[in-house]
C-alpha positions in Angstrom: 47.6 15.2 19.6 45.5 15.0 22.2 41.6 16.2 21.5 40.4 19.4 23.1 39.3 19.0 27.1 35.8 20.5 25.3 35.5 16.8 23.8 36.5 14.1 26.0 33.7 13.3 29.0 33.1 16.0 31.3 32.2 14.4 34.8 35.5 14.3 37.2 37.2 11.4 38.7 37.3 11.7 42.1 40.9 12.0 43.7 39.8 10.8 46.6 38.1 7.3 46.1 39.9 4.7 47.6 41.2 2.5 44.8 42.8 -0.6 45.7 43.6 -1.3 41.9 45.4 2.0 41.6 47.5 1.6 44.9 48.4 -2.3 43.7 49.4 -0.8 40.4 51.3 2.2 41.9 53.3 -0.1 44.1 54.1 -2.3 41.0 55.3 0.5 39.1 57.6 1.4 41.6 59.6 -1.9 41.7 60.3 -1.2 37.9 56.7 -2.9 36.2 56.3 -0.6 33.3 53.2 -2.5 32.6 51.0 -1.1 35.6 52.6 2.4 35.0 51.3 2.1 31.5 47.9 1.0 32.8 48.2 4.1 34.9 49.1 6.3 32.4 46.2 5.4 30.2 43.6 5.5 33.3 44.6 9.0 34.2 45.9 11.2 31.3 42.8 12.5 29.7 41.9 13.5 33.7 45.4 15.4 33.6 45.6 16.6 30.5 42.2 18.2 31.3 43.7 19.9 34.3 46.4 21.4 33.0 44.8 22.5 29.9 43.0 24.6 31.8 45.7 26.5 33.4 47.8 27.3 29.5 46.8 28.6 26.9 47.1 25.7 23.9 46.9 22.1 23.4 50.7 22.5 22.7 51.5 23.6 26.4 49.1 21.0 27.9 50.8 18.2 26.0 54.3 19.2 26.8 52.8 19.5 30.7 51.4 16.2 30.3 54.4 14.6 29.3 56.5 16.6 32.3 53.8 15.4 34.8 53.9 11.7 34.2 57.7 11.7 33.5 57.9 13.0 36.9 55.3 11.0 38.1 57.7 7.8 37.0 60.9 9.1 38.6 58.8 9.9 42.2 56.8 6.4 41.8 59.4 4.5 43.9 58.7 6.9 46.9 54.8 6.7 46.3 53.0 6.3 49.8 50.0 4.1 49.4 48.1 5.3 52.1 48.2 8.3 49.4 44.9 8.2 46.7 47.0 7.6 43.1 45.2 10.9 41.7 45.6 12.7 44.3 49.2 12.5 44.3 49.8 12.8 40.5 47.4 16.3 40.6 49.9 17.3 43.4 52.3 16.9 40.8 50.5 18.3 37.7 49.5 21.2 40.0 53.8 22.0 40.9 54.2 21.1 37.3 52.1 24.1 36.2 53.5 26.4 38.4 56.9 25.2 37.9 55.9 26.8 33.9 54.6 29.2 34.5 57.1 31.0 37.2 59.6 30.0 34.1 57.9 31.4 31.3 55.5 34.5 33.2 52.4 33.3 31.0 49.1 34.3 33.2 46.9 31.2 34.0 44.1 31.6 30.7 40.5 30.9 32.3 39.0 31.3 28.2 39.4 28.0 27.3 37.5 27.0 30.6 34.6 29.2 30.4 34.2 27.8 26.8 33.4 24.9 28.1 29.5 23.1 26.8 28.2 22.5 29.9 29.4 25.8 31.4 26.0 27.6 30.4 24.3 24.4 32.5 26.0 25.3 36.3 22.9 25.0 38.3 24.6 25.4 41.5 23.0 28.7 43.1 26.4 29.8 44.5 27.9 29.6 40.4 24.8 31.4 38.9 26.5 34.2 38.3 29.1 32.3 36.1 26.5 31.1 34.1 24.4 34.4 33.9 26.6 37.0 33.0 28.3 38.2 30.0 31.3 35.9 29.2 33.7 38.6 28.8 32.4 40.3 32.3 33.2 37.2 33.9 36.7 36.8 32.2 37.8 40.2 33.2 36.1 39.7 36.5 38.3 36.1 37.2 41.5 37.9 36.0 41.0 40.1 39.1 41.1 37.4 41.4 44.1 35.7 43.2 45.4 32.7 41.3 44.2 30.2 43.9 40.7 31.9 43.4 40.7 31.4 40.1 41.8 27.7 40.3 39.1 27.2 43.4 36.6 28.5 41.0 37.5 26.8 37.8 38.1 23.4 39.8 34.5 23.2 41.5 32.3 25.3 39.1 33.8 24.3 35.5 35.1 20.7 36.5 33.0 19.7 38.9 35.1 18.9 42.1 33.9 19.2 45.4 35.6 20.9 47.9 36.8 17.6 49.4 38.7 17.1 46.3 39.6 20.7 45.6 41.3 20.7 49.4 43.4 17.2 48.6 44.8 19.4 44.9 45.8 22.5 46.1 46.7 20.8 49.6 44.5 23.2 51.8 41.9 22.0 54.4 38.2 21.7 53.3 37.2 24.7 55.4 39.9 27.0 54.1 38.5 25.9 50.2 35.1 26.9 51.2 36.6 30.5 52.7 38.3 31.4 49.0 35.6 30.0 47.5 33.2 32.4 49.7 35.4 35.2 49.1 36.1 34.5 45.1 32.2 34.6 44.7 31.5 37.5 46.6 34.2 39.5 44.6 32.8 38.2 41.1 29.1 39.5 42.2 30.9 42.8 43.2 32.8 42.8 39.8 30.2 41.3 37.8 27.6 43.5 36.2 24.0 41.9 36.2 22.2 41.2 33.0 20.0 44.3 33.8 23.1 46.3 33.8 24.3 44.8 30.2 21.1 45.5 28.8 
């Protein structure tokens, strides 16, 4: 079983890096070496598994996502394009793969599990404050208002750290159209969020 997302290092790789050793290894794996999709596999599954876990609502889910993700990850490999970043590509894939699930089985994307997360009480971004701030159940109920791809905009640069270069390459929008939901999520959580005062 794989340990909780809580446990495991908290700092993002970055899906865009060029990485000549991923795109060597990617290229191997899809002339049949099983060795560099291994090395890939264990590179990148705590970095999925993370992603995923986020968006159901058990470790059960996420590991049964995990194992969908890199299954289809090894059937695509042979049509990998190199000029591609490795990550990106298999978070394009983990992304479908969630959605794929959930369109089967209806269960809403669970943000709990995210706002849980240690450092979550440490955002110091300005533009998050209000994540950090408020009441965690005011913030849940808030986020369950929002569109999905608010909610994943959100989560992906103010729980895991992405920038909005990154987020853009995983949900496969431009940067400036990230920024706009992101703008828009925000300004609907500090509508829907009640201030501290309030709660007192």
């Amino acid at each position: 079983m794989k340990p909780s997302p809580n446990t495991l290092p908290v700092h993002p790789v970055s899906p865009d890096g060029p990485d000549d050793e991923d795109r060597n290894l990617a290229l191997r794996a899809g002339k049949g070496d099983a060795a560099a999709f291994g090395a890939l596999y264990d590179r990148y599954v705590e970095a999925v598994y993370r992603y995923v876990f986020y968006r159901v609502r058990n470790d059960a889910d996420a590991e049964d996502l995990v194992s969908d993700v890199f299954l289809r990850a090894l059937r695509a490999i042979p049509r990998y394009e190199p000029r591609v970043a490795f990550l990106a590509w298999l978070y394009r894939i983990a992304r479908n793969a969630v959605i794929d699930r959930s369109r089967r089985s209806r269960i809403q994307i669970s943000f709990e599990d995210a706002l849980a997360h240690p450092n979550v009480d440490q955002i110091v971004e300005p533009d998050a404050a209000i994540l950090a701030l408020s009441d965690k159940e005011a913030v849940r109920g808030a986020l369950a208002k929002l569109t999905p791809l608010q909610q994943e905009v959100i989560v992906l640069r103010f729980v895991e750290g992405y920038s909005t270069q990154e987020i853009a390459t995983l949900v496969g929008k431009r940067e400036g159209t990230v920024r706009g939901i992101q703008f828009r999520a925000l300004e609907a959580l500090r509508t829907l969020i009640p201030s501290r005062e309030a709660l007192a």
